[in-house]
N, C-alpha and C positions, 0 to 999 in steps of 0.2 A: 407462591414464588413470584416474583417480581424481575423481568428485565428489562433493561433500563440499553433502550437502544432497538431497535427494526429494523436492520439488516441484515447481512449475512451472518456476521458473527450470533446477532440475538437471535438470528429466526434457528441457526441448528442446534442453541445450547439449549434454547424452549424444547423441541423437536428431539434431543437427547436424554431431556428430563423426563417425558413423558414415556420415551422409549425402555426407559431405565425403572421404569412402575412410576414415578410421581403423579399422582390420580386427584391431587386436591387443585385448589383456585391457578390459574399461572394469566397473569398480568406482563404485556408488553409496552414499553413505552417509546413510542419513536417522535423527533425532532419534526420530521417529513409528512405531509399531509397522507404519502402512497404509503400501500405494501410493499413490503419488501421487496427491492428490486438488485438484480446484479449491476456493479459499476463496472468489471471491464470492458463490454461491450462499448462505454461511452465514451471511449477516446478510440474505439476501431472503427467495427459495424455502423453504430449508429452515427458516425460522421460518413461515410464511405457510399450504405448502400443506397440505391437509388428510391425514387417515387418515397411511399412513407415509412418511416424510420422502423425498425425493428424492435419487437417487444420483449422487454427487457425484465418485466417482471418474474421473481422466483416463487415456484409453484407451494402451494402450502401444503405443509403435510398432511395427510390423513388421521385424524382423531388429535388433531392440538388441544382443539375447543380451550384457545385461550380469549382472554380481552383482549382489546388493542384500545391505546392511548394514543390517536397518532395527532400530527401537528402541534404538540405540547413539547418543550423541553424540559426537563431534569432542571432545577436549577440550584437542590438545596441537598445534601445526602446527613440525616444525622444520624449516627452507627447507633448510639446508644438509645435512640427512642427507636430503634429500627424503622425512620420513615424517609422516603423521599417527597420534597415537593414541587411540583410543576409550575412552568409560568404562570398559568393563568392561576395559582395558589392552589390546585390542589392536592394532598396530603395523602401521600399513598405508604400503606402497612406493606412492611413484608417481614419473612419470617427464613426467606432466602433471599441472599439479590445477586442481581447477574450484571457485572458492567461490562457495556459491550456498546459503549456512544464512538467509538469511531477514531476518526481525525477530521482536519478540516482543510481546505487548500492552505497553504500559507500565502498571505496576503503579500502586499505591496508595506516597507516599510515606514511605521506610523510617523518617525522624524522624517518621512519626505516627503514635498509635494504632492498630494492624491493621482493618481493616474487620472487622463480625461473618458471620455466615452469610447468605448470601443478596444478598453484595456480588459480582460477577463482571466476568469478563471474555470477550473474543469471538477468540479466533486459532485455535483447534482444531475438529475433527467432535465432541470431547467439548463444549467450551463449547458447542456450536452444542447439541449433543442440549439442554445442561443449561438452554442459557437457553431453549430451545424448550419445555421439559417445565413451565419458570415461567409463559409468558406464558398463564397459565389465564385466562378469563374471570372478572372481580369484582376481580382481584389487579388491586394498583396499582404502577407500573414510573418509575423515576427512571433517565432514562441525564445520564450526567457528560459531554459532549462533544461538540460540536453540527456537531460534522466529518463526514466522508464516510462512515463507518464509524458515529456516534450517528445521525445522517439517515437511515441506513437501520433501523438497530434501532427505532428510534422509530414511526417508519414500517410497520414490521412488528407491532406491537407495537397501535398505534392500529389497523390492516385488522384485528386479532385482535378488537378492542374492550377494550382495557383502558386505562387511567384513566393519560395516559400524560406526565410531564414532563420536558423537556429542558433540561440547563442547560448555559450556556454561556460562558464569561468573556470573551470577543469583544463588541462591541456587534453582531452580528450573525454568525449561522451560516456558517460557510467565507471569512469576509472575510478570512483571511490569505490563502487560495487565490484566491480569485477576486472577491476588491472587493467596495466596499458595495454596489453597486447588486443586483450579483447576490445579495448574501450576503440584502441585504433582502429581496427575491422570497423566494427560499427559505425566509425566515420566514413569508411571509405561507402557503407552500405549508401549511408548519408548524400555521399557528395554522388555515386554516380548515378542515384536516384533527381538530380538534380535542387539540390537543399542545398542554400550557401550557409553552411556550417563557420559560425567566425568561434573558434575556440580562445581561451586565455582571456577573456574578456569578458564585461559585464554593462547592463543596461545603467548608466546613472540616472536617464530621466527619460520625459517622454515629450513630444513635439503636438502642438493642436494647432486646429483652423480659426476662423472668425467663431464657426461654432460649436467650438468647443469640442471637437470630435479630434481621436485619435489622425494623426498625418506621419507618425514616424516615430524613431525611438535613437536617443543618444546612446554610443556607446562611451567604455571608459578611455577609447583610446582620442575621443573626440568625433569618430565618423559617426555621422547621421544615415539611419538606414528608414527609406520609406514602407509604411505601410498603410491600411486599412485598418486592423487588427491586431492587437497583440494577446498573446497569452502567456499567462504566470505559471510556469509548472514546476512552483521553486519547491518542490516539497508537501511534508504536509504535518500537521500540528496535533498531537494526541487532543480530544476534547476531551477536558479532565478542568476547565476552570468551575463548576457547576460542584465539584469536591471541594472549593475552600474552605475552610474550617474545618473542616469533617476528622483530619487527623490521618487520613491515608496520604502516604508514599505515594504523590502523584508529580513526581517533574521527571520531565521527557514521558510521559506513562504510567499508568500505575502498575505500581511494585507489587509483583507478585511471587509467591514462592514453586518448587518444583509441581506443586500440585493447583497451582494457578488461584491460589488463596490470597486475595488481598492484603497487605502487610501495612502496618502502621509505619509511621513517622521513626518512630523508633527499634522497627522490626519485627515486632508483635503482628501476629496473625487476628486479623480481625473479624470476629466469628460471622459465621455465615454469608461473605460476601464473597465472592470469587470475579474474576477478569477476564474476557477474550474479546480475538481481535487488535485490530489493529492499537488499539487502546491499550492493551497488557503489552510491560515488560517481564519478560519473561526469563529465568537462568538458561543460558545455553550451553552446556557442554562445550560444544566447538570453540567455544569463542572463551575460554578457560571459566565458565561460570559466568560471567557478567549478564546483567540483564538486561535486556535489548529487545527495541519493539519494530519487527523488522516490518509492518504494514502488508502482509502478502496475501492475495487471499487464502492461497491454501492455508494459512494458518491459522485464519476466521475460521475454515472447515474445520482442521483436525485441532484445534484447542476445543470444540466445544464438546466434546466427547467425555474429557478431562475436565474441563469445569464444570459439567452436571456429576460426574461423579465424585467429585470434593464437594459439593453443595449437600448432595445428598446422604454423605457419608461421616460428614458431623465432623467431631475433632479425630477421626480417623481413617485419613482418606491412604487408598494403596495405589493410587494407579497416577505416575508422574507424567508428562505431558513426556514424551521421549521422540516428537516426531521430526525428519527429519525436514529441515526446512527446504522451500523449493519454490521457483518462481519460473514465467516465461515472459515471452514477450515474442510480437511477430514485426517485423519491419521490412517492408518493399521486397515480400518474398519469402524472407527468412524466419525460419523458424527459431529462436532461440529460446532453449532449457538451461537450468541449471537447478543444482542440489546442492545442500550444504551452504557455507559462510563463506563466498570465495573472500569478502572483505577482508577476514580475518586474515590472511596468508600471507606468509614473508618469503613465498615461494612461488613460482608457476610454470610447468610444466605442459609444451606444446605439442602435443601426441600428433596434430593433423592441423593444416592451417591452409586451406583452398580457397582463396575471393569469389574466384572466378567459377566455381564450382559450387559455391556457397554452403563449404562445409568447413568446420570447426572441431575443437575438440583439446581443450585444456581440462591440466589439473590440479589444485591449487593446494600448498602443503602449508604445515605449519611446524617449527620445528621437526621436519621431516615428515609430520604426519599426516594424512591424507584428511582435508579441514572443507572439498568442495572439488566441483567438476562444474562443464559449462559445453553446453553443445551447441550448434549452428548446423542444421539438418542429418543431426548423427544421434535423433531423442531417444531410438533404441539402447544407445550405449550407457545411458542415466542409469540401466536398472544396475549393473552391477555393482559402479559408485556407491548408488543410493544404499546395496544392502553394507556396502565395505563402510561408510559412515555410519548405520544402525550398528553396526555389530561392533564395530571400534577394531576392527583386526588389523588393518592395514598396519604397518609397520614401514621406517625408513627401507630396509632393505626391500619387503615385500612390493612396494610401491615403486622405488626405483627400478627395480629389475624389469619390471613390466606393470602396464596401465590396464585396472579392469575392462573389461571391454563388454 
């Protein structure tokens, strides 16, 4: 077996193959010099805690006894000789494969002026070192992005005390995630934490010195906002260019089906390769079937459970990936959970709404139907949502009348 990727997503589908009896060769290949390491800590912990940075790496299982391919990329996938081949050319058999390469920051757009020095980005232990090494006291920090990934830089950033602003082209932070109501909270979390939050807006350019180093950032409305540093946390890009030719369904992520089997161009399942991670779109029930590659970790976890069991079970696999999706996030205090597709929702429902107490408590419908919930120091209350989305019971009446709790 062959994965193709060394992170989380690769390290537990390895880790579930073996668990599940596969006893023969299993081959990993990562982009990254390290082992496997966890990324959420590198926009919290590892900017935040004091003296040396926190170790980040994920613990290896007991009895993997695979290879590791590391510092190599993927560059070539051909289905039909089943091989993949690596930068430096070389030519690896498989006879399963496991894609599971990630995403990548999204960059600064290639029609514009390059950013000067001091413009960064957060997907790596190196970004994390470098932007950790910037946020010095007195320096002033511009993050581009007011998502799940800028809310926390930001946030790390301001606990450090430095002079810190967010910007964001949304009228409000994660309102494509999770609606206005909540996206507003989250400003407010924002602004009384002290972060000049300029929403409805967006960076066109960036400002430099004699040398060359970052001094500041244009907005679109024309204000000039000084900095030190800026950072890009415009999202992030399935890494799937290393598929061309190959003949898979890979724009926006690769296509997969309920059993996380990778699909051709044409819809065709293509034997023995399967997807997780951030990398797999996936069918979502909630969201009417569509597939969609929501990046979360939990989903690196619980997809790999499902793609070793479609890998191993040939053209007839029984067990669909059915997990419910779920993400968190902590900002200046607060806890924030959520279950479910709140994006999907043409509805939203305010059970409990506290600033000042810093408690939350939405729940987001979709034609009536119960499609997501969202907590802000109320993470007890997920479990009941979480089982009323697994089971699909929820109903317009049932939901109206009263909110799981």
């Amino acid at each position: 077996m062959l994965v193709v990727g060394a992170s989380l997503a690769g390290l537990r589908t390895a880790q579930a193959l073996r668990e599940r009896g596969h006893t023969g060769a299993l081959t990993l290949v990562g982009d990254e010099p390290h082992p496997p390491y966890d990324r959420p800590p590198l926009s919290k912990r590892v900017l935040t805690t004091p003296g040396h940075p926190p170790d980040v790496e994920l613990p290896l299982p007991r009895g993997l006894e695979a290879r590791w391919q590391l510092g190599q990329a993927a560059v070539r996938l051909d289905p039909a000789a089943k091989t993949v081949t690596l930068a430096d050319g070389t030519r690896l058999s498989y006879d399963g494969l496991v894609i599971a390469t990630g995403s990548a920051a999204r960059a600064w757009p290639a029609t514009e002026p390059s950013p000067p020095a001091g413009v960064l980005t957060l997907r790596s232990r190196e970004d994390a070192r470098e932007l950790r090494a910037a946020l010095a006291v007195g320096r002033r920090l511009v993050v581009v992005g007011a998502g799940f990934l800028g809310g926390e830089i930001a946030a790390a950033a301001r606990e450090r005390g430095l002079d810190t602003t967010l910007v964001e082209a949304a009228t409000q932070p994660l309102r494509r995630a999770v609606g206005a109501i909540a996206g507003a909270y989250i400003a407010a979390l924002h602004r009384e934490a002290g972060i000049d939050l300029r929403t409805g807006t967006t960076v066109e350019g960036f400002l430099n010195g004699a040398d060359g180093r970052l001094t500041g950032v244009r907005l679109s409305d024309g204000t000039p906002v000084r900095a030190d540093t800026a950072v890009l946390a415009l999202g992030g890009t399935p890494s799937t260019s290393w598929l061309a030719g190959s003949g898979l369904a890979h724009d926006g992520g690769v296509h997969c089906d309920p059993y996380l089997r990778v699909l051709r161009t044409d819809g065709s399942v293509v034997p023995d390769v399967v997807a997780a991670g951030d990398v797999a779109r996936v069918p979502q029930p909630l969201a009417d079937g569509r597939r969609l590659a929501l990046g979360h970790w939990t989903d690196a976890v619980e997809q790999a459970a499902t793609a070793a069991a479609a890998l191993l079970a040939g053209q007839h696999p029984s067990e669909p990936f059915t997990a419910v999706p779920s993400f968190w996030s902590d900002l200046h205090g607060a806890r924030i959970r959520s279950v479910g597709l709140p994006a999907v929702a043409d509805e939203t429902r305010v059970v409990e709404h506290d600033l000042a107490g810093r408690r939350l408590e939405i729940s987001y419908h979709r034609a009536g139907r119960l499609v997501g919930a969202l907590t802000i120091g109320r993470t007890k209350r997920l479990a009941s949502y979480r089982a009323a989305l697994r089971e699909g019971l929820v109903t317009e009446g049932t939901a109206g009348s009263s909110s799981p709790r």
